[in-house]
C-alpha positions in Angstrom: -2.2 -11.0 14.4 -3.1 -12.8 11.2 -0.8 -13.4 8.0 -2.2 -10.3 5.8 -1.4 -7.8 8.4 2.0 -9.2 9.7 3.6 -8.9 6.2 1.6 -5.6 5.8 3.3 -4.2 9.1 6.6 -5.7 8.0 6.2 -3.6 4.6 5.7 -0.8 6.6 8.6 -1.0 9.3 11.0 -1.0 5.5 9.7 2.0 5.0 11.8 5.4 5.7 10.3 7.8 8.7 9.2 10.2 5.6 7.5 7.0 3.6 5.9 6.1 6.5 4.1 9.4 7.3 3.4 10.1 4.4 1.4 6.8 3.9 0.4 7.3 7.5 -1.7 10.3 6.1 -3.1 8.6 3.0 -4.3 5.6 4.9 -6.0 8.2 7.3 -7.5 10.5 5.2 -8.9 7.1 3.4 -9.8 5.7 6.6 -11.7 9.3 7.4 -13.3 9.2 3.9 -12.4 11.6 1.9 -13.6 10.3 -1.3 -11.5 12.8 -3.9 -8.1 10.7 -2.2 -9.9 7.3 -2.2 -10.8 7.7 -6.0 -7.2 8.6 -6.3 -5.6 6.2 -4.2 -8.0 3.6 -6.2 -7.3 4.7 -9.7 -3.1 5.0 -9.3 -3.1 1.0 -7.3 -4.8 -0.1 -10.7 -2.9 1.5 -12.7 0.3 0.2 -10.7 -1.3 -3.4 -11.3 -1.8 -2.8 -14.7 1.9 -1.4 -15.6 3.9 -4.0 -13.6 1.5 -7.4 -14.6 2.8 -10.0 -13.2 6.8 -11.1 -11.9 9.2 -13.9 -11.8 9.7 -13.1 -8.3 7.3 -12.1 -5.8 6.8 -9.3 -3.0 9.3 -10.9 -0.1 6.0 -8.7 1.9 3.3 -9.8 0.4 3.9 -13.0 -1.3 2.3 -11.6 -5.1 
């Protein structure tokens, strides 16, 4: 397993049972292409980006 998708696994083992089915459903209705949720998904991660710039201390997860 590469680095990217043992700290992306480790993200998702913190998550709570209810986070993690609920993401569970967003990364499969992306995955099954249903473009209304991937314009979505795409529009609120940039807008995440742009409202928490950069910080002193990064993800423990994801190293940004």
């Amino acid at each position: 397993m590469n680095e990217k998708t043992k700290r992306t696994f480790q993200a998702w083992l913190a998550l709570s049972p209810t986070d993690r089915e609920s993401f569970a459903t967003v990364v499969r209705d992306y995955t099954n292409g249903l473009s209304y949720k991937q314009r979505e998904l795409q529009e609120s991660t940039r807008m995440a980006k742009m409202e928490t710039g950069p910080l002193s201390n990064p993800c423990p997860y994801c190293g940004r």
